[in-house]
Structures are given as structure tokens and as C-alpha cells.
C-alpha positions, 0 to 999 in steps of 0.5 A: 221901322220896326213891326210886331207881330203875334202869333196869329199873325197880325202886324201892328207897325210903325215903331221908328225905334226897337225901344218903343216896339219893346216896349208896346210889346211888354205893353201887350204882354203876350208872345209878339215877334219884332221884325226890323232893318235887314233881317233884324228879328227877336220874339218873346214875352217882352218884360218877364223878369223873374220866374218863379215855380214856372209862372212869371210875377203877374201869374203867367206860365213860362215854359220856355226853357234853354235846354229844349232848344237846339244847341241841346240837340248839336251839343249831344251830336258832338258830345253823346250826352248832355254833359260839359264834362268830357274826360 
């Protein structure tokens, strides 16, 4: 069984199959966490398939963005900077 859950906290459940939450979620069209077996969890806007100038087709911002995240900050741990190329 799998669960949504938006950002306030409120569960809708009952989804026997990670397709059918995935697509209830692109349905609601909002941030939701899809929590399932074990200790299965994956969050996100669910169906946002292109970004353009920071909005997604149907005018939405998105903001999220790979390099705010943390493997940013472990890379500049081990590296000193944002850089790949270490000479």
C-alpha cells in the first residue's frame, strides 16, 4: 500500500500500486510525499516535465535545483570548490 501526504500533513491512502499514487499525485499537481513498503519514500511535484525560464508548462515556479542540494556541499568537502576538474 502506498500513502500521499502534502505538505501539511494530510494522508490520502489506500493506492495498492506506486502507479496509481504517482498518478493521483500528478492529479493534485502539488508537492506530496509517497510513502510505501519498507521505507520506500520519493516526494516531489509529480508530472512536471519540462522547465522553462523557472515555471513549469502550466505557469508554476520551480525552484528546485540539483546544485543547492547536498551532495553540493559533500563535493565541496572533499574537493574546496564546485569544480569536477581537480588537476
Amino acid at each position: 500500500m502506498y500513502t500521499l501526504i502534502n505538505k501539511n500533513g494530510d494522508e490520502l491512502d489506500g493506492f495498492t500500486t506506486l502507479d496509481s499514487a504517482m498518478q493521483a499525485a500528478k492529479t493534485m499537481g502539488f508537492f506530496v510525499t509517497i510513502k510505501g513498503p519498507g521505507n520506500f519514500e520519493v516526494c516531489g511535484v509529480f508530472g512536471v516535465d519540462s522547465v522553462q525560464d523557472g515555471k513549469t508548462p502550466d505557469g508554476q515556479v520551480y525552484d528546485w535545483n540539483k546544485a543547492s542540494r547536498i551532495g553540493r556541499i559533500k563535493k565541496e568537502e572533499d574537493y574546496g570548490d564546485s569544480s569536477w576538474d581537480q588537476d
